[in-house]
PyMOL CGO cylinders between C-alpha atoms (Angstrom):
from pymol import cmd
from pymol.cgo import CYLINDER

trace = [
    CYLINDER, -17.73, -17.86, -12.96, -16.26, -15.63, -9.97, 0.3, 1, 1, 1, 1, 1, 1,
    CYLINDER, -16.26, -15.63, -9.97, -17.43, -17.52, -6.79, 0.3, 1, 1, 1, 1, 1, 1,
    CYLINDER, -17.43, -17.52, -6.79, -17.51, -13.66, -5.11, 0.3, 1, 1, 1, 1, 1, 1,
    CYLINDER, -17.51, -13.66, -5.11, -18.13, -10.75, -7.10, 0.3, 1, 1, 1, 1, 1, 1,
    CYLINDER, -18.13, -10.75, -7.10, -15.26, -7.88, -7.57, 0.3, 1, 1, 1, 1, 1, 1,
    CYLINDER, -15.26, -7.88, -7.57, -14.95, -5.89, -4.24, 0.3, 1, 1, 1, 1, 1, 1,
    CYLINDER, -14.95, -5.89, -4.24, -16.46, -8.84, -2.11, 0.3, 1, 1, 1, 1, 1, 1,
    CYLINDER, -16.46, -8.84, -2.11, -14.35, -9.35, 0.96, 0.3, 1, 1, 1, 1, 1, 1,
    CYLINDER, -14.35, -9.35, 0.96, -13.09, -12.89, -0.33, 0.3, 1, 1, 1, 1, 1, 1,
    CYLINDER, -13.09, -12.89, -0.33, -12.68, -11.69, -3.84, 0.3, 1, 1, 1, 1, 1, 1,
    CYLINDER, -12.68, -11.69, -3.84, -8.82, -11.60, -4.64, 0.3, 1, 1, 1, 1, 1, 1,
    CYLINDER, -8.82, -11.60, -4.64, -10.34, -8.64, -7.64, 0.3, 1, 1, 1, 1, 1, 1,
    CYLINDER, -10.34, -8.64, -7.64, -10.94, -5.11, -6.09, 0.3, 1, 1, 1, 1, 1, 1,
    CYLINDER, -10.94, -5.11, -6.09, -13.80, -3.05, -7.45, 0.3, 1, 1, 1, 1, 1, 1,
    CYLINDER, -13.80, -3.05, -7.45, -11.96, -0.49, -9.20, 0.3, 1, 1, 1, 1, 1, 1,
    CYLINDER, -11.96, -0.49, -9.20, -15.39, 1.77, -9.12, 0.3, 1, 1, 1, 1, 1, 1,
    CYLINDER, -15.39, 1.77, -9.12, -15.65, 1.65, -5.30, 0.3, 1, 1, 1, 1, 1, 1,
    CYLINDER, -15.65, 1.65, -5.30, -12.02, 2.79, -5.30, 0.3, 1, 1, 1, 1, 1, 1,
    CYLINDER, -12.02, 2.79, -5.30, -12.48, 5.74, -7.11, 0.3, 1, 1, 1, 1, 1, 1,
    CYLINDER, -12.48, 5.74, -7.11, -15.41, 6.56, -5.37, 0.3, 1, 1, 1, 1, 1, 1,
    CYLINDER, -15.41, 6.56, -5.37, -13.49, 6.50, -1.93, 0.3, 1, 1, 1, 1, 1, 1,
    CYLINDER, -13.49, 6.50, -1.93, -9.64, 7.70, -3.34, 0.3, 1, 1, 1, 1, 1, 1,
    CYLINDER, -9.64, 7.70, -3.34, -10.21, 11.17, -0.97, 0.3, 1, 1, 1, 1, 1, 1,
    CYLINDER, -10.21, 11.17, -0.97, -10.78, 8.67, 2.26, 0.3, 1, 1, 1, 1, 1, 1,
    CYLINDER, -10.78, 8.67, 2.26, -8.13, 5.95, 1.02, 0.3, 1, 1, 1, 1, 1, 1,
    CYLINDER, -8.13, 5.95, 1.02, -5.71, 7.30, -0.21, 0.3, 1, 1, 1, 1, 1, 1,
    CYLINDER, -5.71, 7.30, -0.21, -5.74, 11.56, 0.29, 0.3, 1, 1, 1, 1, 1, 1,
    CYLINDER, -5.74, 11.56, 0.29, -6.60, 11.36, 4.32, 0.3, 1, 1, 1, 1, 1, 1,
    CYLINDER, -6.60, 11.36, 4.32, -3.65, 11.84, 6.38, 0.3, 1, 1, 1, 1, 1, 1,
    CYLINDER, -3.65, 11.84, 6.38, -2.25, 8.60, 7.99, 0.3, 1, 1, 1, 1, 1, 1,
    CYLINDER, -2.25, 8.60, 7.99, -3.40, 7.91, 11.55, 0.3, 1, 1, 1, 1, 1, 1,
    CYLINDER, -3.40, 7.91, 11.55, -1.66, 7.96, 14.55, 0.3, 1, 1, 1, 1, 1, 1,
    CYLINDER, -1.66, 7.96, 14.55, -0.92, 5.02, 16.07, 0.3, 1, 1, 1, 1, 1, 1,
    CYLINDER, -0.92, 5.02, 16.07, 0.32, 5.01, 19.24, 0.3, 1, 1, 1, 1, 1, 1,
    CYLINDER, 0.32, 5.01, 19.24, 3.87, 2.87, 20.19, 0.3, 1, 1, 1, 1, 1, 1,
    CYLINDER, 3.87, 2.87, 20.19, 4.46, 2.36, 16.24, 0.3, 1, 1, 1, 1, 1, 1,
    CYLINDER, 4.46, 2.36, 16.24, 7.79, 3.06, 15.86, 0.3, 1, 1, 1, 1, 1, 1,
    CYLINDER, 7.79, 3.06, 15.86, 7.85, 3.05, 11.83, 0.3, 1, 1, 1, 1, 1, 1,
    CYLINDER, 7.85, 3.05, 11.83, 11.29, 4.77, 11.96, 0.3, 1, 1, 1, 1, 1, 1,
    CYLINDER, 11.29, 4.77, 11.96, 11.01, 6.12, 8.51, 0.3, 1, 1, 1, 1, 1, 1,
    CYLINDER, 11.01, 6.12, 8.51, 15.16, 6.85, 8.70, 0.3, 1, 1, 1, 1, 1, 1,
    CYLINDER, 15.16, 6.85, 8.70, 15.58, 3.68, 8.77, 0.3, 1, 1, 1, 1, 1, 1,
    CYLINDER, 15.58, 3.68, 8.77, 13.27, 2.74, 6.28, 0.3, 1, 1, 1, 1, 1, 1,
    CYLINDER, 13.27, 2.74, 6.28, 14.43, 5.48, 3.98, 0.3, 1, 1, 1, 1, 1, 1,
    CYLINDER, 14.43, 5.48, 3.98, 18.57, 4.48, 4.10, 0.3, 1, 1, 1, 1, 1, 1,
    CYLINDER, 18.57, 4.48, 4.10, 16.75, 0.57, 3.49, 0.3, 1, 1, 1, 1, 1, 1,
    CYLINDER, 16.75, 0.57, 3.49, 15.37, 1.62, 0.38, 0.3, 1, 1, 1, 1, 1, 1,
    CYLINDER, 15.37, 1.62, 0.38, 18.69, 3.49, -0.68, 0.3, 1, 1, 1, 1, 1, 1,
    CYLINDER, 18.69, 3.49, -0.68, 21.04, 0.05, -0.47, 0.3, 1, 1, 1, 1, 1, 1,
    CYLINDER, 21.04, 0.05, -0.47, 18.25, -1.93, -2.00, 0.3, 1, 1, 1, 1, 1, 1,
    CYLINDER, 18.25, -1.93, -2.00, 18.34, 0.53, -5.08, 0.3, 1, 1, 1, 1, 1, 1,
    CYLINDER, 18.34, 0.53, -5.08, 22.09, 0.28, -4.83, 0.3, 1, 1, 1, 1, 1, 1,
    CYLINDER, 22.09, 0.28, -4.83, 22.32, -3.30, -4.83, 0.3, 1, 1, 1, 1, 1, 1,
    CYLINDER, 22.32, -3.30, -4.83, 19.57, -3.59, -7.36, 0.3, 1, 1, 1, 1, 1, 1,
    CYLINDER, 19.57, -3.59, -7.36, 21.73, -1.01, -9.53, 0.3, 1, 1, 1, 1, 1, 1,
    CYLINDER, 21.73, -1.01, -9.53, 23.68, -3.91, -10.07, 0.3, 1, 1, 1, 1, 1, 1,
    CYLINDER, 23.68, -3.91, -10.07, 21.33, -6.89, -11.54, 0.3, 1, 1, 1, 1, 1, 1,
    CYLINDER, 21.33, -6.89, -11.54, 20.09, -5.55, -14.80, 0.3, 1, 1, 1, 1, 1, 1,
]
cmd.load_cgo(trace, "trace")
C-alpha cells in the first residue's frame, strides 16, 4: 500500500488523469519569461548535436 496516493506531492507516481486534464496549461502555454536566464539555446542546440555524434558511435 502507496503511503501517498498518485498525484500527492510526495508521491514519486503522477496522476496521469490530472495531467490530461491540465495538458493546455502544462504543456501547450507558452514558456515564461524569466528575467536574467540566459538559456542560450545555441549552445544548447550544437550540445545536443556532439552528444548525438558521439552517441552515433556506441551502439
Amino acid at each position: 500500500m502507496a503511503a501517498f496516493p498518485d498525484g500527492h506531492f510526495y508521491s514519486p507516481v503522477i496522476d496521469a488523469k490530472d495531467l490530461a486534464k491540465r495538458r493546455k496549461v502544462l504543456w501547450e502555454s507558452p514558456s515564461p519569461e524569466l528575467p536574467g536566464v540566459d538559456f542560450n539555446a545555441a549552445g544548447q542546440r550544437a550540445l545536443l548535436q556532439e552528444l548525438r555524434e558521439i552517441g552515433a558511435e556506441y551502439p
